[in-house]
N, C-alpha and C positions, 0 to 999 in steps of 0.2 A: 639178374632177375631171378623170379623164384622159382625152386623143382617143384613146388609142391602144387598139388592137382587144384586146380581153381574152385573145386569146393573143398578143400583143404583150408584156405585164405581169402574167406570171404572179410569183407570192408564193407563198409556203413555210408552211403554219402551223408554227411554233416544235412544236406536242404531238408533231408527227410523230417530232421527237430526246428523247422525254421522258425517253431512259434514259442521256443525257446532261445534264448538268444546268448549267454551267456556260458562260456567255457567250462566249466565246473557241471552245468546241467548238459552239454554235452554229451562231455566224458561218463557221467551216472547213463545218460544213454547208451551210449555205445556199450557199457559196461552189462546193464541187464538183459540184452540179447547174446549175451557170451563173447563178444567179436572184442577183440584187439587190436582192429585194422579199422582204418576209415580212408572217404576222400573228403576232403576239407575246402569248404564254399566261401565266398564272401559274406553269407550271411552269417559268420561266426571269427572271420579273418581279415585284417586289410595288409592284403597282399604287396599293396605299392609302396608300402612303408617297410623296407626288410629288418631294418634295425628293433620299431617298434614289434613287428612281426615274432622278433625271438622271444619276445615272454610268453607269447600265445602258443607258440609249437613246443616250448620248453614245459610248459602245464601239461601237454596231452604226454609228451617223454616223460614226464616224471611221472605219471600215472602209468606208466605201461602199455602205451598204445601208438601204434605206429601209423605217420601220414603216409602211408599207400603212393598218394596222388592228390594233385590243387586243380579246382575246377570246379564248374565247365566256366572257361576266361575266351572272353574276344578279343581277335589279335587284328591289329588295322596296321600295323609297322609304328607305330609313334613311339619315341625314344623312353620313353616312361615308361612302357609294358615289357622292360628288361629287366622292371624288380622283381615281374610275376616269377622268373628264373631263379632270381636270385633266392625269395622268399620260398620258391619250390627248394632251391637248394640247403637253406636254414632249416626246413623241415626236413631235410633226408628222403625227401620223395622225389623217384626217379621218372615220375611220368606229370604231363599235364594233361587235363584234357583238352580242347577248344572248341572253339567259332572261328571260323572265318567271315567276311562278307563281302558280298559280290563285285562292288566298288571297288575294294581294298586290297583284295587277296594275293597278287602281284608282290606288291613292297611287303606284305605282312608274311607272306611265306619265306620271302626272300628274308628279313630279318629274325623273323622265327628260327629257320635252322642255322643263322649265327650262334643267338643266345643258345639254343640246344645244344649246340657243337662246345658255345664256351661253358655251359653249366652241367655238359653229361645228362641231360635229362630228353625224354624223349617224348613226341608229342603226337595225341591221338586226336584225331580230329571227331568230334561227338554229331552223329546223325540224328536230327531234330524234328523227324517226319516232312511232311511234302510243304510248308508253311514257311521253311528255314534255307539258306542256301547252307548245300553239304548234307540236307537229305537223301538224296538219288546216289545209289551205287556208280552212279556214269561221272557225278558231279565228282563222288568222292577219288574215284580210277586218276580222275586228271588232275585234283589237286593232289595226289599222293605223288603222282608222277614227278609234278614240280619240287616237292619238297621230302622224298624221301631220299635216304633211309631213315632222316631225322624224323619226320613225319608222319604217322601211319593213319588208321584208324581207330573210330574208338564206339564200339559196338552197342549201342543203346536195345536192349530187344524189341519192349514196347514199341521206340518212335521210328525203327526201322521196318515194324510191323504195319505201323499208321499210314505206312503210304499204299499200302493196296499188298493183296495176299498174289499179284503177280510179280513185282522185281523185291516185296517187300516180307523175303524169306530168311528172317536170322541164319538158319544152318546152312543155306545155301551163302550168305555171307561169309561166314566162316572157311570156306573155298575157296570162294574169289575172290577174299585174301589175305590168303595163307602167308605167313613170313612179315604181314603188318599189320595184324591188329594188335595192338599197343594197350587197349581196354576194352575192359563188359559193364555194362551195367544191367544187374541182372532187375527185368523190369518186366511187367505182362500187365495187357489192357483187356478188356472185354470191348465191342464195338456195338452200338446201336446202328439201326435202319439207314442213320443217316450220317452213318460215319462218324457219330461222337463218340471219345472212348473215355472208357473210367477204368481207373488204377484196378488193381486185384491182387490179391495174393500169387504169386509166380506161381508158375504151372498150373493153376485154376483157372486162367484166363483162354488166349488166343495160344500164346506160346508154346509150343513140344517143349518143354524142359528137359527130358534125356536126350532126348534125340541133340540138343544146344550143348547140353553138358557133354554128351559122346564126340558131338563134334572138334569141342575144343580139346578137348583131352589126345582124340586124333590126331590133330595136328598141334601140339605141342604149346599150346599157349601158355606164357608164362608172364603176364602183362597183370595191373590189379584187378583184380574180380570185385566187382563193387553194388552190394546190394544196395535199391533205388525203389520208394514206396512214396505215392507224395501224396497217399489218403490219410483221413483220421490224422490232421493236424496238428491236434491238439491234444493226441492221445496215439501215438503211431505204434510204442513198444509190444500192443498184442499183435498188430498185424504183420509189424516186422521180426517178430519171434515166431509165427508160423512162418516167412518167407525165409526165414533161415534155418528152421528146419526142413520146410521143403526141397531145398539145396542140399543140406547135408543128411538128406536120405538117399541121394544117388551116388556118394561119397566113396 
């Protein structure tokens, strides 16, 4: 994994351009925010297919741009969801993100840290606010239990903020646990009356951003740091070019 300070190595998730769809607009993306790093979604990848897979990770390599991380993928255990490894493995990224689901998590974790074990690659489980199972710290403690060291988590700020500003404290996340967070997505919501949230520019929002950024720095994170903006669909590059200078002003 990498030395460099997570705002050193900032990544793009690919969903942010989801209303462009093809690879070449991408990359022009990721390209005019400065960043040479991304995580790469289905909306621009099919994962299950690894063979087909390699012309599509072979485009953003020959461009100059490295997969970070493939995700956020749900894992149920079925025999098919061993290409998501393999196609993480054709792109040279060491991390996944995930889902788990409540039903399935048992057999899925149990064969999750097979594939991880066979493909070297390590797997963050992605907190999805109070809506999603694997939102609650408590939820995330017991599935890491079962499935780590292969397993960790994987730090969404925004949707860990979503579940309430009592268990739902990034930098207190960052604590409790120390040694497996596996990913960030750096992400901030504002909250209306009634608990609706809307996107923001990082650090503008709910989120302490130094206070996030000191913390990980403290404890030594070295996992993808993954910038996450899902406003201005159709036009993201101004918003996500202040969200990446907001980052690399605490650099």
């Amino acid at each position: 994994m990498s030395t460099q300070k997570a705002t050193q190595r900032i990544g793009v998730q690919s969903y942010c351009f989801r209303h462009f769809r093809t690879t070449p607009e991408v990359i022009e993306k990721v390209k005019a925010l400065g960043l040479d790093r991304l995580e790469l979604c289905r909306s621009h990848a099919d994962f299950t297919n690894p063979e087909a897979f390699r012309e599509t990770a072979a485009q953003y390599r020959d461009a100059g741009l490295t997969i970070d991380s493939i995700g956020v993928e749900a894992f149920h255990g079925y025999d098919s969801e061993r290409a998501i490894f393999e196609s993480a493995a054709i792109a040279g990224a060491k991390t996944v993100s995930a889902h788990f689901a409540v039903g399935t998590y048992p057999q899925a974790i149990r064969r999750v840290r097979e594939w991880a074990r066979e493909f070297g690659v390590r797997v963050g489980i992605h907190c999805h606010g109070g809506y999603m199972f694997g939102g609650s710290p408590d939820v995330l403690e017991h599935l890491i239990g079962l499935g780590g060291p292969e397993i960790g988590v994987w730090i969404d700020t925004a949707w860990a903020m979503q579940i309430g500003p009592r268990l739902g404290k990034p930098v207190e996340w960052v604590k409790r646990f120390s040694g497996s967070i596996y990913g960030v997505h750096y992400k901030d919501f504002t909250f209306e009356a009634n608990g609706q949230w809307r996107d923001t520019i990082i650090g503008e929002g709910t989120l302490d951003l130094p206070a996030f950024l000191n913390a990980l720095e403290e404890d030594g994170f070295d996992g993808p740091a993954i910038l996450e903006y899902e406003g201005d669909v159709e036009n993201p590059v101004p918003a996500l070019t202040r969200c990446v200078a907001a980052i690399r002003a605490h650099a």
